[in-house]
Backbone of each chain as ProteinMPNN parsed JSONL, in Angstrom:
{"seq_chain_A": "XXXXXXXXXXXXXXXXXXXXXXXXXXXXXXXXXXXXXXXXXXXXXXXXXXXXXXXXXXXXXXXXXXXXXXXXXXXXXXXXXXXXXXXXXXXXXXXXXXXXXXXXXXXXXXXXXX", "coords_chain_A": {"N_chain_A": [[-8.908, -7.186, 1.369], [-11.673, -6.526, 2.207], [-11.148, -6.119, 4.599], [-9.363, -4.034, 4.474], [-10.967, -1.917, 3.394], [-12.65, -1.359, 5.67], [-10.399, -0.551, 7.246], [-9.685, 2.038, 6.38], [-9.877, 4.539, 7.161], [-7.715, 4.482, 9.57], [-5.142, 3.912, 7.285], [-5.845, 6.583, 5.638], [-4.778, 8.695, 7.899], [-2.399, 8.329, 8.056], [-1.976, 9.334, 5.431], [-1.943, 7.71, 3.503], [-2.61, 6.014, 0.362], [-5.175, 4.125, -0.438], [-4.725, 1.12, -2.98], [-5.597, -0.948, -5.487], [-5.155, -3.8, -7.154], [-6.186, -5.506, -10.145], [-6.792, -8.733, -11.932], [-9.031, -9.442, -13.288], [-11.932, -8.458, -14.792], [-12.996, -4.884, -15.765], [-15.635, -4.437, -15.212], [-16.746, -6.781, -13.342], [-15.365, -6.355, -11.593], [-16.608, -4.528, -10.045], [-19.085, -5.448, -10.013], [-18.635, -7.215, -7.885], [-17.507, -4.861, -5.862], [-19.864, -4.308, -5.519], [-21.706, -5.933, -4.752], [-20.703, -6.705, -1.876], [-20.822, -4.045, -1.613], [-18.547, -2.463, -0.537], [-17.967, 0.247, -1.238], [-15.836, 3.109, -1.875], [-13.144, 3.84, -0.841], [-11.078, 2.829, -1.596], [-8.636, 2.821, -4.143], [-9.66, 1.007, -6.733], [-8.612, -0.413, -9.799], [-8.612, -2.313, -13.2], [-6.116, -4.754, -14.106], [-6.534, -5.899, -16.858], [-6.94, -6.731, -20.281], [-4.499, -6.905, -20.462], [-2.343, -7.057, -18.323], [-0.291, -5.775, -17.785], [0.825, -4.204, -15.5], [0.935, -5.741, -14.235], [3.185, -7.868, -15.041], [5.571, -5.7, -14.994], [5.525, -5.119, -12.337], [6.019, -7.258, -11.192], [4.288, -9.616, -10.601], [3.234, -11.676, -12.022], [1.653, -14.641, -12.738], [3.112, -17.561, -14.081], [2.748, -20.289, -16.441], [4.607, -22.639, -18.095], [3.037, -24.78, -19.338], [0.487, -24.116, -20.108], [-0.496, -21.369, -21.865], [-2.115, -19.256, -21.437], [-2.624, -19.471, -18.617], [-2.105, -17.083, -16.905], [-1.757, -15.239, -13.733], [-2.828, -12.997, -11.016], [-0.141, -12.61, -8.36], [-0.898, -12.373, -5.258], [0.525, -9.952, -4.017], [1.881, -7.121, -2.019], [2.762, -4.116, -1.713], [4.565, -1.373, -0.783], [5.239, 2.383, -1.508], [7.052, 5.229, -1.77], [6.319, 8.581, -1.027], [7.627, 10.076, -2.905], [7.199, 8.279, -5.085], [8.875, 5.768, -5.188], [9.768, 2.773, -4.487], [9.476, 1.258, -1.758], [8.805, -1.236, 0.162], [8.602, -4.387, -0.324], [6.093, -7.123, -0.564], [5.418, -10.425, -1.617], [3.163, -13.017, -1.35], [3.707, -16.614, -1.235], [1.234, -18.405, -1.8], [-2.041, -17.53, -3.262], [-3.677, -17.264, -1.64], [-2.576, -16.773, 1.51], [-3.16, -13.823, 2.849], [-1.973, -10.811, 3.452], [-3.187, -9.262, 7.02], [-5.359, -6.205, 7.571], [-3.902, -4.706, 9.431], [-1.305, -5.625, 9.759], [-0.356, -4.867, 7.434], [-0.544, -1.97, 7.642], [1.053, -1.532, 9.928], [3.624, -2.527, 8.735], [3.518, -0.144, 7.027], [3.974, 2.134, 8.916], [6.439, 1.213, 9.793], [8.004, 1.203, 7.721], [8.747, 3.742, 7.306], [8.033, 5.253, 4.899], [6.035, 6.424, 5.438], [6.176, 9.116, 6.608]], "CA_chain_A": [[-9.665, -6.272, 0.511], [-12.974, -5.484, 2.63], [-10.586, -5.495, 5.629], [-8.907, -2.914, 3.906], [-11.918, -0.787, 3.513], [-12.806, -1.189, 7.611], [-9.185, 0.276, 8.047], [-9.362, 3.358, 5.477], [-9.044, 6.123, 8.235], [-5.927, 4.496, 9.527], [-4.912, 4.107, 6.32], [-5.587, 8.111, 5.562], [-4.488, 8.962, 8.546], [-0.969, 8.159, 7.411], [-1.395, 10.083, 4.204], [-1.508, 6.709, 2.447], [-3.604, 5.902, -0.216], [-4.491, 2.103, -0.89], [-4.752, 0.594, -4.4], [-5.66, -2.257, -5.536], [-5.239, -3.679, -9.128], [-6.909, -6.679, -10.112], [-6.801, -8.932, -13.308], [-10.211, -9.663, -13.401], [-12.134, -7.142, -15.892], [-13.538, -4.101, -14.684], [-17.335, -4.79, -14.554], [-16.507, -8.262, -12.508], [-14.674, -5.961, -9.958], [-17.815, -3.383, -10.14], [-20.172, -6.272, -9.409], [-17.742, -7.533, -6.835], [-17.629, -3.954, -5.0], [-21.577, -3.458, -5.405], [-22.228, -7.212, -4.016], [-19.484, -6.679, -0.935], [-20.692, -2.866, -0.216], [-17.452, -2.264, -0.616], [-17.435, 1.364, -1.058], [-15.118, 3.567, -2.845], [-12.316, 5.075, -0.622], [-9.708, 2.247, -2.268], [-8.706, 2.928, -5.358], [-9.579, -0.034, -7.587], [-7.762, -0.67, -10.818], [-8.241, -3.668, -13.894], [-5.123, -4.708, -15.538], [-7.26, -7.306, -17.641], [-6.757, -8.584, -20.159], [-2.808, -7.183, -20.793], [-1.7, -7.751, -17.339], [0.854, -5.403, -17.989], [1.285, -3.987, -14.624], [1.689, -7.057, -13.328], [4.488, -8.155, -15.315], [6.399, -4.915, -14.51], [5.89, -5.468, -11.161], [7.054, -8.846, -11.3], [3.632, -10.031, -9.727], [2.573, -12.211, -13.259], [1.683, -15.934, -12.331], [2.433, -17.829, -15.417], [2.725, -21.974, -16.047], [4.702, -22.9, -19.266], [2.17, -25.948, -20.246], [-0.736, -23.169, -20.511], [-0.014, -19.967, -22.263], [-3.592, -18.651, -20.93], [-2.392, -19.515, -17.327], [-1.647, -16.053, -16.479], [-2.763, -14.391, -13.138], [-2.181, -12.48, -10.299], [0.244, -13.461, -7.37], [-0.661, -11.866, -3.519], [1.348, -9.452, -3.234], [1.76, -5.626, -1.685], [4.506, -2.614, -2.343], [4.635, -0.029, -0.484], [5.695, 3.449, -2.526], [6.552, 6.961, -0.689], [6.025, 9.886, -1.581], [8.028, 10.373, -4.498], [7.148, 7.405, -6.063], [10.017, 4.866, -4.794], [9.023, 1.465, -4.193], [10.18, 0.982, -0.681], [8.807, -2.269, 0.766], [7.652, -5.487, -0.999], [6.025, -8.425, 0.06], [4.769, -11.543, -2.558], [2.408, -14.482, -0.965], [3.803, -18.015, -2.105], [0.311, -18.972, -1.743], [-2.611, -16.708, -3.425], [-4.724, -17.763, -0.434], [-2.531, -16.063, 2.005], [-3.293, -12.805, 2.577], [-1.762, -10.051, 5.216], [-4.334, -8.308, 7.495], [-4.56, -4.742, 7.284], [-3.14, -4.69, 10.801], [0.279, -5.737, 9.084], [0.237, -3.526, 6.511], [-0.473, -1.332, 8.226], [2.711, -1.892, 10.757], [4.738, -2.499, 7.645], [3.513, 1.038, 6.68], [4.702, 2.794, 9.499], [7.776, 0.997, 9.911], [8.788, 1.636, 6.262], [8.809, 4.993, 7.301], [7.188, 5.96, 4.155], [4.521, 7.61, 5.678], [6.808, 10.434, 7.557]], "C_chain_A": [[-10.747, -5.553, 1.322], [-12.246, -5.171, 3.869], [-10.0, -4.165, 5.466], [-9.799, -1.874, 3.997], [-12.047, -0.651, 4.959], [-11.428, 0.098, 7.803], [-9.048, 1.435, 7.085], [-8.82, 4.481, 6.598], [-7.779, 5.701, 8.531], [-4.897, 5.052, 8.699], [-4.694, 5.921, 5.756], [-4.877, 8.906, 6.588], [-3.011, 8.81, 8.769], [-0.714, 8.467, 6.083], [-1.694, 9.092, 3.423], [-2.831, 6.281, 1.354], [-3.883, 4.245, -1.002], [-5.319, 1.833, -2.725], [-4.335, -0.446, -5.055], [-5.968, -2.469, -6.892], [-5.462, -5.531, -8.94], [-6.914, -7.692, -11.985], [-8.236, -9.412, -13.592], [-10.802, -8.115, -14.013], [-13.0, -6.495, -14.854], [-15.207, -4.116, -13.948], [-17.778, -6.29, -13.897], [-16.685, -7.538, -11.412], [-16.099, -5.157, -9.719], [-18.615, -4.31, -9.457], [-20.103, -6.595, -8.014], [-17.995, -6.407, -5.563], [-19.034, -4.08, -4.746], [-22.046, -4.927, -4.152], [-21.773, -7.406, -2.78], [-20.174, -5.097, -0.061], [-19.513, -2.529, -0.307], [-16.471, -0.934, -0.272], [-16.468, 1.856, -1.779], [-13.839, 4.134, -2.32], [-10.305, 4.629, -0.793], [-9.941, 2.325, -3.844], [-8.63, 1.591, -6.095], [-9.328, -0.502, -9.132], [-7.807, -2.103, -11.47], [-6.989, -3.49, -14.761], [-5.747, -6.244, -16.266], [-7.484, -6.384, -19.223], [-5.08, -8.201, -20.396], [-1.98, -7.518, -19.916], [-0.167, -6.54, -17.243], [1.613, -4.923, -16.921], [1.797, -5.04, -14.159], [3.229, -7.635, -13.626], [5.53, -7.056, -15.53], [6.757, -4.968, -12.997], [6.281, -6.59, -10.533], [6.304, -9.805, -10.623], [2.668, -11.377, -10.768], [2.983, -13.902, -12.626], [1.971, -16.659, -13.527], [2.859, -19.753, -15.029], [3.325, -22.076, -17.534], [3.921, -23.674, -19.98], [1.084, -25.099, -20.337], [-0.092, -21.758, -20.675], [-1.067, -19.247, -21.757], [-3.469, -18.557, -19.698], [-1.407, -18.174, -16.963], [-2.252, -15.112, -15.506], [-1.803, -13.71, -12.207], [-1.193, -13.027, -8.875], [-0.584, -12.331, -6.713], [0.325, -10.988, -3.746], [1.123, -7.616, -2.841], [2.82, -5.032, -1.728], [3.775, -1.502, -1.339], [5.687, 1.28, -1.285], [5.579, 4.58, -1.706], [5.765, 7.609, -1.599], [6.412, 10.813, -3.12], [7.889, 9.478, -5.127], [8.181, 6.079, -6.499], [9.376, 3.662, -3.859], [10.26, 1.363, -2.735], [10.266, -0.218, -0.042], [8.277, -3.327, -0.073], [7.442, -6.883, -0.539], [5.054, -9.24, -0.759], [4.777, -12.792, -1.991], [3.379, -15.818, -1.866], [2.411, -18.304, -2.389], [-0.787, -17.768, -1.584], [-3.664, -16.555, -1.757], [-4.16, -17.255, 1.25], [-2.636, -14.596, 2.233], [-2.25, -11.576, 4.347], [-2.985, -9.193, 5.619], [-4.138, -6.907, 7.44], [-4.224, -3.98, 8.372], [-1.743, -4.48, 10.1], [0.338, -4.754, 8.436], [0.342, -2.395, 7.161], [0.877, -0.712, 9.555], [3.642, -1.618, 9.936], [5.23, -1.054, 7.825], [4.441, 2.111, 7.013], [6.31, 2.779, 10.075], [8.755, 1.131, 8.752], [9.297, 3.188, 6.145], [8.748, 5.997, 6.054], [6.316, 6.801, 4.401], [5.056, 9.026, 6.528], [6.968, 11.314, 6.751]], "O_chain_A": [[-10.877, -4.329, 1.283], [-12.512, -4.083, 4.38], [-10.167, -3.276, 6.3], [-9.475, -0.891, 4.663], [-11.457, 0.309, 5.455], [-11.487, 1.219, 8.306], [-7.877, 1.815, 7.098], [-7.732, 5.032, 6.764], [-6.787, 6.229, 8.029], [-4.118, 5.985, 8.894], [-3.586, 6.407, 5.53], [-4.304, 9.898, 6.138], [-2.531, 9.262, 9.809], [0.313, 8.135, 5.49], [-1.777, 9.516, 2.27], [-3.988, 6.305, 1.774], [-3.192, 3.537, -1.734], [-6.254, 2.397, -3.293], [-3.188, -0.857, -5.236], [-6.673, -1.796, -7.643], [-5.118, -6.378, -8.116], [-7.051, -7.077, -13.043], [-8.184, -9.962, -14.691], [-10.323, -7.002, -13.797], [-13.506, -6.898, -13.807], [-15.699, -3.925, -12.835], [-18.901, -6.79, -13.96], [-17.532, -7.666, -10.528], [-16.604, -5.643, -8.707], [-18.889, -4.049, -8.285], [-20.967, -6.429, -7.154], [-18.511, -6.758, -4.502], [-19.368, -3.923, -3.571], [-22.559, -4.822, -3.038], [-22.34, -8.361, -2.248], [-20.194, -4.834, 1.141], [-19.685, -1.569, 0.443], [-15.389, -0.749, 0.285], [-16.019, 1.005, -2.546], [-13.257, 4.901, -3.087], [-9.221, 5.157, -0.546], [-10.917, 2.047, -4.54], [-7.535, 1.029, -6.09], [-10.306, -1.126, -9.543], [-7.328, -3.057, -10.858], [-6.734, -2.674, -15.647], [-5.332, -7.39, -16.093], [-8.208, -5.388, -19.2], [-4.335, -9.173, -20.517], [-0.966, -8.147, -20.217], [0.828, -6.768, -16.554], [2.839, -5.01, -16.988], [2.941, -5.221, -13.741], [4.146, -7.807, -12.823], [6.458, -7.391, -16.266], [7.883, -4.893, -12.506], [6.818, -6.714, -9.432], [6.877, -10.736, -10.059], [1.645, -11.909, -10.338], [4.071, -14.309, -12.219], [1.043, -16.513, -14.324], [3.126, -20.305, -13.962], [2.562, -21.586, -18.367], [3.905, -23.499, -21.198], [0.358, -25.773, -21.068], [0.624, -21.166, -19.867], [-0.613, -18.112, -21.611], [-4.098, -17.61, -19.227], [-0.192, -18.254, -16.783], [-3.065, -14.275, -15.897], [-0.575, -13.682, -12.292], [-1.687, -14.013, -8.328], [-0.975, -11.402, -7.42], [1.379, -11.604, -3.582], [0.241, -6.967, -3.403], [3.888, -5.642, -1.788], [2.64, -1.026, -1.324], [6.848, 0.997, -1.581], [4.582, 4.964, -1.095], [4.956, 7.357, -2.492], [5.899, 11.619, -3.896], [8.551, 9.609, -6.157], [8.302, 5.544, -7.6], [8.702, 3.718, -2.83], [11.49, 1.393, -2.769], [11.362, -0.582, 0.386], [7.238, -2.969, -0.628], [8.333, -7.663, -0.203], [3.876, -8.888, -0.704], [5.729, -13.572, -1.954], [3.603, -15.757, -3.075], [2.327, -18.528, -3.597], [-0.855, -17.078, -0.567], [-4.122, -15.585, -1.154], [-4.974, -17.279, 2.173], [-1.854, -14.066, 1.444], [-2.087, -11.685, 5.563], [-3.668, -8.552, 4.82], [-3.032, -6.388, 7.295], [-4.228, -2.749, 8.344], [-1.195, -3.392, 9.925], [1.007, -3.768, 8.744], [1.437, -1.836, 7.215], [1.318, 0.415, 9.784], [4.453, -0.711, 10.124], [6.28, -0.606, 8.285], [5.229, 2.76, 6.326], [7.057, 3.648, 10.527], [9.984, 1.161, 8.818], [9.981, 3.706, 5.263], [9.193, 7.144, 6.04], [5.898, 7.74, 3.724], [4.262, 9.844, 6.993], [7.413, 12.405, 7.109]]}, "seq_chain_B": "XXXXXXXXXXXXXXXXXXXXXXXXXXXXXXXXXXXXXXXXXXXXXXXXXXXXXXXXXXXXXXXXXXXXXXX", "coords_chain_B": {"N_chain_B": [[6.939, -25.268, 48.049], [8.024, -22.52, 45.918], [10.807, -22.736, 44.419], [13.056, -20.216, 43.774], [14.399, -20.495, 41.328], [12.137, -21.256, 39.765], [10.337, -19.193, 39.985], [11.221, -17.332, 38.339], [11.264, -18.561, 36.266], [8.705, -18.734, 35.706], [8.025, -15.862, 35.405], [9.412, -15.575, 32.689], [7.948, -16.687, 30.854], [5.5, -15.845, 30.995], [5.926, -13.083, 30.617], [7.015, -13.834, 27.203], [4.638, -14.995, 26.436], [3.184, -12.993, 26.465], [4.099, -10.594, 24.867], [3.793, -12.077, 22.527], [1.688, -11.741, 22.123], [1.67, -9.119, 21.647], [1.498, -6.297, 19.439], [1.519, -6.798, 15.556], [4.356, -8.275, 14.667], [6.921, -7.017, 12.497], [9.162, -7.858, 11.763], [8.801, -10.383, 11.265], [6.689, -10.592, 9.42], [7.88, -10.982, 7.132], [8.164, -8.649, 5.586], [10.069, -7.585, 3.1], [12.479, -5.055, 2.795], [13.073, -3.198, -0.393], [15.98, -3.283, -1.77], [18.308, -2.323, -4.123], [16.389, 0.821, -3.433], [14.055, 1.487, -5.741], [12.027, 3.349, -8.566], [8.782, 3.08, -8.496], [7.464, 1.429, -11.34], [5.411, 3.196, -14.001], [1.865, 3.406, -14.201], [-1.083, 2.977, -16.269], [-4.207, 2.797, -15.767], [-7.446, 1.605, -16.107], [-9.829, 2.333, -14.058], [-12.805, 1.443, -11.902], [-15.232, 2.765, -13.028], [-14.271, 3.204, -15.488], [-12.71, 5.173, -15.882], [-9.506, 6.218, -16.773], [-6.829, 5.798, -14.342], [-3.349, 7.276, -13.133], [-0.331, 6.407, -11.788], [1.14, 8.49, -11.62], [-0.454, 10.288, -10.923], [-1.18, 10.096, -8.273], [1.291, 11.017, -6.947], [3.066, 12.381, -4.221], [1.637, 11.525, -2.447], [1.758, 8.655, -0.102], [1.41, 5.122, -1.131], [-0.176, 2.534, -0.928], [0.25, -0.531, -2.247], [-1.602, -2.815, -3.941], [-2.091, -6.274, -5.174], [-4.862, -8.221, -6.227], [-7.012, -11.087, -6.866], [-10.198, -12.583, -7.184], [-10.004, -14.835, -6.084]], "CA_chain_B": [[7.158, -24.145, 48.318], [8.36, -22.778, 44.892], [12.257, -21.971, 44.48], [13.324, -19.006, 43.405], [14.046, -20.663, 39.681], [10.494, -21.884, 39.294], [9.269, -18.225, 39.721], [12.28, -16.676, 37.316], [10.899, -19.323, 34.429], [7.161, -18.147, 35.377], [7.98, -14.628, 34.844], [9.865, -15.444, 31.767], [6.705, -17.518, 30.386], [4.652, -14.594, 31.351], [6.718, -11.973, 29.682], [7.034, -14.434, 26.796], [3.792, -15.182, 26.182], [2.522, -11.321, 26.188], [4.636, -10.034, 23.979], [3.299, -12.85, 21.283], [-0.035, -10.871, 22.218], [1.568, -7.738, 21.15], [1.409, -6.001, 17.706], [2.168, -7.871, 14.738], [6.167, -8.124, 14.523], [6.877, -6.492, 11.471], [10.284, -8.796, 10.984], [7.972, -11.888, 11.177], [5.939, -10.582, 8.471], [8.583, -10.887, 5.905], [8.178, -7.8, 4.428], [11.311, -7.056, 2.648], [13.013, -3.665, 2.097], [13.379, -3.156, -1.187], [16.642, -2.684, -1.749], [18.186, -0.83, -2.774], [14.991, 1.295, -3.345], [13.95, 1.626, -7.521], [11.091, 3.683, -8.74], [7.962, 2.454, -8.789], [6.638, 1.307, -12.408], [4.471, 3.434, -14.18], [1.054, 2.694, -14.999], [-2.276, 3.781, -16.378], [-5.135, 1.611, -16.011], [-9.104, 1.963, -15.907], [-10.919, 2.234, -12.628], [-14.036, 0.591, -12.082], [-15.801, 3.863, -13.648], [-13.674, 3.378, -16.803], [-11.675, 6.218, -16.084], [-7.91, 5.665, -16.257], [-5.535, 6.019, -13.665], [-2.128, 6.902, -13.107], [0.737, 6.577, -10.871], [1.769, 10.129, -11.212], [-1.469, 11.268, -10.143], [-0.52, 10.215, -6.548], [3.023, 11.273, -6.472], [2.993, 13.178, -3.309], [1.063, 10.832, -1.383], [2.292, 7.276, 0.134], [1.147, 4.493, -2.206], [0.237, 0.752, -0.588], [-0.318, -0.729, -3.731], [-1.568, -4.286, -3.486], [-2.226, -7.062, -6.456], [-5.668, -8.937, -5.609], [-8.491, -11.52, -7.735], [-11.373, -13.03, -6.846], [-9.53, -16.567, -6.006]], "C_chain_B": [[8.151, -23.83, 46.688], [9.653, -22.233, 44.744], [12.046, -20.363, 43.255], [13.643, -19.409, 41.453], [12.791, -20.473, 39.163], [10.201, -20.33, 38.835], [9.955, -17.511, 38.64], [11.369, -17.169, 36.242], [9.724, -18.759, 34.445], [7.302, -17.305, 34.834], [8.023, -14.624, 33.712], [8.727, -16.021, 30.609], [5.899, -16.78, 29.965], [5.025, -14.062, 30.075], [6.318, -12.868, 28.233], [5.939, -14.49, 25.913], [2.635, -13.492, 25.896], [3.138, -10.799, 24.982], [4.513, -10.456, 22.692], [1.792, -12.539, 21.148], [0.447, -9.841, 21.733], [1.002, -7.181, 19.686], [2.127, -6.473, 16.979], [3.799, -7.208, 14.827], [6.282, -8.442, 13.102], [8.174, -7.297, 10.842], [9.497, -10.124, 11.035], [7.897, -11.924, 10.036], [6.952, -11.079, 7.102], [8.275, -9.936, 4.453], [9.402, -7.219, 4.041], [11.464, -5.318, 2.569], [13.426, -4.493, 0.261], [14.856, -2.599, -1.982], [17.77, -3.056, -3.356], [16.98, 0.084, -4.23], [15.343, 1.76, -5.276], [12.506, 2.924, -7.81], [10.244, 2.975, -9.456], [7.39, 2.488, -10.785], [5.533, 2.352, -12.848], [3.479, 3.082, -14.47], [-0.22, 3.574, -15.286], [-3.248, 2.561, -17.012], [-6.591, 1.767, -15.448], [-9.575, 1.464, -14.361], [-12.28, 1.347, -13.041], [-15.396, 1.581, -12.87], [-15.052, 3.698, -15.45], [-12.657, 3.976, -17.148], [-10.116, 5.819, -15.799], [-7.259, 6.624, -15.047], [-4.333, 5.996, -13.961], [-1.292, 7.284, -12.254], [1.296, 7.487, -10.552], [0.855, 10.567, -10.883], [-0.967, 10.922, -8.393], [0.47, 10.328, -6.397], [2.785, 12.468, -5.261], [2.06, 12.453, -1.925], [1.296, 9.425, -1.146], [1.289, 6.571, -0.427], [1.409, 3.037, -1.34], [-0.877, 0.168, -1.69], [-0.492, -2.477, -3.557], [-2.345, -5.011, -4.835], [-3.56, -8.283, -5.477], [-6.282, -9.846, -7.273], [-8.867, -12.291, -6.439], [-10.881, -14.652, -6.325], [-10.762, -16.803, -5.427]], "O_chain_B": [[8.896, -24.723, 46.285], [9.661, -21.024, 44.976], [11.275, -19.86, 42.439], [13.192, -18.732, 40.53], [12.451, -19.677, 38.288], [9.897, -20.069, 37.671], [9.156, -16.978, 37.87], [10.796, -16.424, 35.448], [9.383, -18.204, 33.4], [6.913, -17.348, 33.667], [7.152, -13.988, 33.118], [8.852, -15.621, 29.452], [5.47, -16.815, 28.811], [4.682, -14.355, 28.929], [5.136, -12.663, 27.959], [6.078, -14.126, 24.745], [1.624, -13.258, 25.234], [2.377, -10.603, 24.035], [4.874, -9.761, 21.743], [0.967, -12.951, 20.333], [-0.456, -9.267, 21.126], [0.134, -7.742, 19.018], [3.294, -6.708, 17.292], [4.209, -6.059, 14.993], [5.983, -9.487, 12.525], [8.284, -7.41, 9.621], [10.203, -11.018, 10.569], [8.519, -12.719, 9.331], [6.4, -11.555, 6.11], [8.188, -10.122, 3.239], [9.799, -6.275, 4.725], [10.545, -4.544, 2.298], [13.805, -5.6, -0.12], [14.821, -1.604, -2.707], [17.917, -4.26, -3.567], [16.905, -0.074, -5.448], [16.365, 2.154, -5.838], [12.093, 3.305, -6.714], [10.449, 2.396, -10.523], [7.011, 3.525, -11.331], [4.619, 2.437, -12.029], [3.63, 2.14, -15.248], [-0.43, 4.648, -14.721], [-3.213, 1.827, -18.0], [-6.742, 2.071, -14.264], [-9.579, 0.354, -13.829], [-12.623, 0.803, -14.091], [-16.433, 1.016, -13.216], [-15.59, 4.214, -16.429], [-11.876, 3.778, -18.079], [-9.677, 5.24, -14.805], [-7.249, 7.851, -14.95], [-3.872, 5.169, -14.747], [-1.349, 8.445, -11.848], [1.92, 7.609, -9.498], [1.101, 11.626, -10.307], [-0.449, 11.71, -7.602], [0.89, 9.624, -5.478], [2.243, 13.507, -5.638], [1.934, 12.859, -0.77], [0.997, 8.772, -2.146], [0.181, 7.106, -0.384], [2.488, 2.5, -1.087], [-2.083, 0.291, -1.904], [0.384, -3.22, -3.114], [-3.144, -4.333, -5.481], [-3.314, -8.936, -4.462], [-6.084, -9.44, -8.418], [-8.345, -12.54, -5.353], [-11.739, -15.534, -6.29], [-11.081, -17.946, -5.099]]}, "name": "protein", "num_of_chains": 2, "seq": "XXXXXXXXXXXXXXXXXXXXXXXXXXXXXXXXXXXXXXXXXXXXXXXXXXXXXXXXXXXXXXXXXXXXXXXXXXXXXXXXXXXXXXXXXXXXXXXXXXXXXXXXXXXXXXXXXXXXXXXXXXXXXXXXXXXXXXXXXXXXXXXXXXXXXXXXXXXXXXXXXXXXXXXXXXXXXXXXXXXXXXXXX"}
């Protein structure tokens, strides 16, 4: 996430625009950015409380013994230009994360960004 | 005096060992292709301003769309 911000020029510098969706409500994430510095040049997005992106994108954590146990996995998509999901990659483990080195790699090797 | 193997395996050690210095290796990562390729989900969902977003507003510009919380 704040690595993410460090690497924005890259990031623009391949056209790409990063965006980040979060199930945590929006004046959490607000606090979150303000307390971090964070900055604004990722687009930040709540799907709280319907989640709904998530479970289109197939990124919805859930647990049958808790119906409330519903969050986000880890994961990243890359999307060209027209709006075609090209690359996807979902953490087993929320706690891994990729650097934005990788993605960055991914990026250009997805050849999305051409 | 070191044979001519010895220094073959050094090199190869060498070599070896640099190239695990290089830039991340993008088949490591296990980032899949998506295949075969779908269109992305629409969505429209409030920024940290309130204001909604949506997925067709960036159509024309590459999209690394990533799912985070606060773990």
């Amino acid at each position: 996430m704040l690595g993410f911000e460090a690497a924005m020029p890259q990031f623009q510098a391949l056209g790409a625009q990063v965006v980040g969706v979060s199930t945590d409500p929006a004046l959490s994430l607000a606090a979150w950015q303000k307390e971090n510095n964070a900055g604004g040049k990722q687009i930040l997005l709540s799907d709280f409380p319907r989640r709904q992106m998530l479970t289109a994108y197939g990124a919805l954590e859930t647990n049958e013994q808790s119906p409330v146990y519903r969050y986000a996995k880890r994961a990243y998509y890359i999307i060209d230009k027209t709006g075609t999901v090209k690359y996807i990659k979902v953490m087993d483990n929320p706690l891994n994360l990729l650097s934005a080195d990788e993605v960055l790699a991914a990026l250009k090797q997805s050849g999305a960004a051409t | 005096m070191k044979t001519p193997s010895t220094v073959v395996l050094g090199v190869a050690v060498i070599l070896a060992a640099t190239s695990a210095l290089a830039a991340p290796d993008f088949a490591s990562m296990q980032v899949t292709p998506y295949e075969p390729p779908k269109p992305a989900p629409a969505f429209s969902l409030p920024g940290l301003d309130g204001k909604e977003s949506h997925l067709s507003d960036l159509r024309g510009k590459v999209v690394m769309l990533f799912f985070w919380a606060t773990w």
